[in-house]
N, C-alpha and C positions, 0 to 999 in steps of 0.2 A: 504494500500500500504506500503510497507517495506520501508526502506532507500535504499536495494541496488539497487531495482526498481525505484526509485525517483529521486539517483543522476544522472543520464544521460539524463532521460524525461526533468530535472534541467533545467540542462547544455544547452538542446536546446532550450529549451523557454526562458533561458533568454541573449540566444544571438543575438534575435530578439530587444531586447531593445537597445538604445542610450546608452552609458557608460559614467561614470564625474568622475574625479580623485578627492583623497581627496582637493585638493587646489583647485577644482572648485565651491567647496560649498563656498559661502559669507552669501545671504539669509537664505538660510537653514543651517546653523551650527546648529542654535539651542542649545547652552548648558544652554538658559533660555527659556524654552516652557512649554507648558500642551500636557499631557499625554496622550490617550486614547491607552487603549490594548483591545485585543479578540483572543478569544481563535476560532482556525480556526480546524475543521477535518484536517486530513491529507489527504483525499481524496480530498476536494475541494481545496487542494492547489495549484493545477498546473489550473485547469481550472479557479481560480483569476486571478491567477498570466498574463494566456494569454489573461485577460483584460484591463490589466494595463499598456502594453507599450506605448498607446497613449498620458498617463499622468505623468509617470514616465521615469528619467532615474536611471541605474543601476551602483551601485560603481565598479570600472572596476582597478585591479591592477595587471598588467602585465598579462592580458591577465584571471585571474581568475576573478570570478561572485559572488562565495561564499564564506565565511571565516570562520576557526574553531576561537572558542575564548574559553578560561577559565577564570574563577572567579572567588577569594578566598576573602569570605566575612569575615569581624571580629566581632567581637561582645565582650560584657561584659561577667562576669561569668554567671548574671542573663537573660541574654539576653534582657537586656533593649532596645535597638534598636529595636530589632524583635514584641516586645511588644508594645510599642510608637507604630509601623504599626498595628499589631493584635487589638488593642485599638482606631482606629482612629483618634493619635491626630494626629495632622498637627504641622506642624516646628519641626519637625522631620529629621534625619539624617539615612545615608547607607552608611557604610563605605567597600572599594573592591578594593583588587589589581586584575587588569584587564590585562590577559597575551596573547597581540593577537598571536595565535601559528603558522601561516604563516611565521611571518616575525623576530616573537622572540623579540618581543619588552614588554616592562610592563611599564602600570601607575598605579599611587596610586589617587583613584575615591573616590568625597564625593558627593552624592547625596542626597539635601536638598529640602523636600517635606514644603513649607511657607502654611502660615494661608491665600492665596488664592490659593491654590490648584495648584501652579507653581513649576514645576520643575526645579531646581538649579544644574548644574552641574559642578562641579570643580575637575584640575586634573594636576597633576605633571608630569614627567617621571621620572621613577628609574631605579637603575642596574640589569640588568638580575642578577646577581650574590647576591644570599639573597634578592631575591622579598619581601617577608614577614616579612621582619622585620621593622616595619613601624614604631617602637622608631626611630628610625633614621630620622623621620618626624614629631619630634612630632611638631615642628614651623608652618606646614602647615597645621595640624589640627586642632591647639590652631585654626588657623586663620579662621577656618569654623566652629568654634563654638565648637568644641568638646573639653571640660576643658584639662588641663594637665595633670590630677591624675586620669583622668578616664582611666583604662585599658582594651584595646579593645584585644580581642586573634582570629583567626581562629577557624571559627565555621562551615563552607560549602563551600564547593565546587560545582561548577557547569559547563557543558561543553556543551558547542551546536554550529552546526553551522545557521551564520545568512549572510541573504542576505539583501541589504539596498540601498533600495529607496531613492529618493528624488525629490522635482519639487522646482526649484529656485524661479520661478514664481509665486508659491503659498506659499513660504517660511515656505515647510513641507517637515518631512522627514518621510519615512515608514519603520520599520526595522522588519523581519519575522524570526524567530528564530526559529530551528528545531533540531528532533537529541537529545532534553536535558537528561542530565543526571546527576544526583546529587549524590554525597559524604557527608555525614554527617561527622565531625571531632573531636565530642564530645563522652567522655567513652571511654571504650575499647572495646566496639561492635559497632564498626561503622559499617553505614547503606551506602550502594550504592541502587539507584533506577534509571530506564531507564524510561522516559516517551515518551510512545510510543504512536503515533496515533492521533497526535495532535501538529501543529504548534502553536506562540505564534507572532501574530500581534502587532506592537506599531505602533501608528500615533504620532510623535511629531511637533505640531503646535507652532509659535509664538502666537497666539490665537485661541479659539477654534472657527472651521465652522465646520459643518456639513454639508454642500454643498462639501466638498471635493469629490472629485473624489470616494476613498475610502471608504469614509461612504456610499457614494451610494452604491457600487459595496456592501458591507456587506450588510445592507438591504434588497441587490435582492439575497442576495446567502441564507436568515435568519439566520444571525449572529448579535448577541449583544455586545455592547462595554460593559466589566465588568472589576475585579480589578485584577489582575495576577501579583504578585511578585515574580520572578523565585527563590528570596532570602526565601522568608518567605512561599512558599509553598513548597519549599527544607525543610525547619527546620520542617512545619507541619508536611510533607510526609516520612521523615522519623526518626525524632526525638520526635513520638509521647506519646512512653512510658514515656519519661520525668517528674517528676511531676513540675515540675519550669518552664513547655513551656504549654501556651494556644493553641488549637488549636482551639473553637469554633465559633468565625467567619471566618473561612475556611472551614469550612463542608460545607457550598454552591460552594464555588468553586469545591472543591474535585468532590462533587458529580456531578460539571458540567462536570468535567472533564473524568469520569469514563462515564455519559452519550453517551459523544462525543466520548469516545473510542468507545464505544461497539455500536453505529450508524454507525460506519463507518467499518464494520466487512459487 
């Protein structure tokens, strides 16, 4: 199914859902949870998705359901951060100016993966005017960990849009992300890639169930929760000529991913 087949089928199924404004989230904020992602066809997106209202409601802002977002990650010369991920350690950092294009607002986002597998996320507001120049921060990255003298630059760009679940009650939120498309911003042949035919599931729990709502519903559609870093399969997917960027724990996902296109043709 295309995008432009997709955004109006959208549109009606998830007007059938309940709506909560940002200030209605307390339980589910969530900016300390665990993670689980999955990678979803883009065919079975719409038939989840009209299973979910009885569990979910939908972030609702003036009347819109979906949201564009951009995201301009940084990194080192050597791509140290990308590699801390590629590598598996834990207590690891993602550093991203996050620019929601709705409403033209940008924060500067540090996402710190601990030695229990918890997701940390910390986050400022900056000026739409020179988004990216994040020396101008450096006080609130010293304070997330990231030294003073290490120099992070723009490495990727990424664009999609996401729609976002949550149940107060079960203090989770679900966010589906589609549409991506990735910028490479390294050399002078940068790379654009479209990934087509494939949404990108997060479940973000205060702790992990697998009784959720969600895990069930993935199980009956056979779908596995695996690792999907929109940052770091950007950098694999089109920064692979590189010789300074690992990409071999990514060839499983790659190839789940090229699976899941070509299943759903």
């Amino acid at each position: 199914m295309s995008n432009s087949l997709l955004i109006p089928e959208l549109v009606t199924h998830l007007s059938h859902f309940h709506g909560h404004g940002l200030a209605d989230l307390k339980k589910a904020n969530l900016m300390d949870r665990v993670d689980t992602k999955f990678i979803i066809p883009l065919a079975k997106l719409l038939p989840l998705i009209s299973e979910l209202d009885n569990n979910y409601s939908v972030l609702d802002i003036r009347g819109n359901r979906y949201f564009r977002y951009q995201s301009t990650y940084f990194d080192t010369d050597n791509f140290e951060l990308y590699h801390l991920h590629h590598n598996q350690n834990l207590n690891r950092h993602k550093v991203r100016v996050r620019h929601y294009v709705d409403d033209n607002t940008h924060f500067l986002e540090v996402k710190f993966k601990n030695n229990k597998e918890r997701t940390i996320k910390n986050r400022i507001s900056i000026a739409a005017e020179n988004p990216l120049e994040i020396e101008l921060h450096r006080d609130f990255l010293a304070a997330m960990g990231l030294p003073k003298e290490k120099i992070l630059k723009p490495s990727l760009i990424n664009q999609y849009k996401r729609i976002a679940f949550a149940s107060e009650e079960r203090r989770e939120r679900l966010t589906i992300d589609f549409d991506l498309a990735q910028y490479s911003l390294i050399g002078d042949d940068k790379h654009f890639l479209k990934v087509e035919g494939i949404a990108i599931a997060e479940l973000k729990q205060s702790r992990l169930n697998r009784h959720s709502p969600f895990f069930q519903l993935a199980r009956e559609h056979n779908m596995r929760a695996g690792g999907f870093s929109k940052y770091c399969m950007g950098v694999a997917l089109t920064m692979p000529e590189y010789d300074n960027i690992k990409v071999n724990r990514f060839k499983s996902i790659t190839r789940k991913i090229t699976t899941t296109i070509l299943g759903d043709v």
